[in-house]
C-alpha positions in Angstrom: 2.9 14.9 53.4 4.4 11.8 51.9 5.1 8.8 54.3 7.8 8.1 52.5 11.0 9.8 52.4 11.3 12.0 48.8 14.6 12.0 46.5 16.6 14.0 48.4 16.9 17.5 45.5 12.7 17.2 45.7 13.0 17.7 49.9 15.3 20.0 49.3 13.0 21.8 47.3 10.3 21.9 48.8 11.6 23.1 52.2 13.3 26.1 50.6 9.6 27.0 49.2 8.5 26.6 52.6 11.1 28.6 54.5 11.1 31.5 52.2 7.7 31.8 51.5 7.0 32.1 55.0 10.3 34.3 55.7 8.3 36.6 52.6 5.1 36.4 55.1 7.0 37.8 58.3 9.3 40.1 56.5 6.3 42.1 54.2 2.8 40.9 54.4 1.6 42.4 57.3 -0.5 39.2 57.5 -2.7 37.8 60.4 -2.7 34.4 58.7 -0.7 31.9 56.7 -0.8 28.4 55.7 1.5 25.4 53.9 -0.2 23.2 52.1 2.3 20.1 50.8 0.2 17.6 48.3 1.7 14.6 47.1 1.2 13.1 44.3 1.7 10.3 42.0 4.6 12.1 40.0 4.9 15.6 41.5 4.4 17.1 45.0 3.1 20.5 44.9 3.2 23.5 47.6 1.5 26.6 48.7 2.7 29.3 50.7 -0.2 31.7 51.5 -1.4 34.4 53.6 -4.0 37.3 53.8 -1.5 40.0 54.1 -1.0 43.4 51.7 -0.3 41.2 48.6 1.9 43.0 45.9 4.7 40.8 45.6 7.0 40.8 42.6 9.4 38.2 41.6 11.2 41.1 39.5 11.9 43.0 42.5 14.1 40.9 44.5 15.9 37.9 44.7 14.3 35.4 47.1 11.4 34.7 44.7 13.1 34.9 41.8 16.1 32.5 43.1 12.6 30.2 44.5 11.6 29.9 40.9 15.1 29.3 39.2 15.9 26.1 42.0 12.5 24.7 41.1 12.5 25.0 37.3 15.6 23.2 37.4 14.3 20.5 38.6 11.4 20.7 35.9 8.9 22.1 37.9 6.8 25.0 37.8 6.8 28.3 40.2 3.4 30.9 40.0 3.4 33.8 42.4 -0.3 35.4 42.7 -0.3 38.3 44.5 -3.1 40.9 44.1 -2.2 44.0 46.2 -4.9 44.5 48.9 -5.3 40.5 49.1 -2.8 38.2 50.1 0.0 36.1 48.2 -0.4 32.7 47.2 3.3 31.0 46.2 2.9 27.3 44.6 5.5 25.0 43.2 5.4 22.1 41.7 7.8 19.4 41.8 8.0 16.1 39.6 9.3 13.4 41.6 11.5 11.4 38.6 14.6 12.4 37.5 16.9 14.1 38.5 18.5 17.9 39.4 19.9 19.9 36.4 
């Protein structure tokens, strides 16, 4: 992670990935592993969320995901959700750095 501090809407971000991504892992995955990876870079930050659990998810079938996907597109990002059923889920934003919220 960054040694310096990010704009404020960017930490924001990212921690909301973070906490409901893993919130997703506890609630339905039935996973025996997950992992955050936060990679910084020169104009965008991006983050996984991932386990090894059932898999299936689908932003069209509840909020959490979707409303994930709507905070970080409004900041000009970009939100994927893989999610074979049978192998896990793999969440990953990315975040640029400049500008500012919409």
């Amino acid at each position: 992670v960054a040694s310096t501090r990010l704009p404020s809407h960017v930490e924001a971000a990212a921690y909301f990935v973070c906490s409901e991504g893993l919130a997703n892992v506890a609630k339905y995955s039935a996973a025996s592993r997950a992992a955050i990876s936060v990679a910084p870079g020169a104009a965008t930050i991006v983050i996984v969320v991932s386990d090894d659990g059932a898999g299936g998810a689908d932003p069209r079938t509840g909020s959490g995901l979707t409303g994930l996907a709507d905070r970080v597109e409004a900041l000009g990002g970009t939100f994927r959700v893989e999610s074979t059923p049978g192998c896990g889920t793999r969440l990953a934003a990315e975040i640029p750095l400049g500008g500012q919220e919409r």
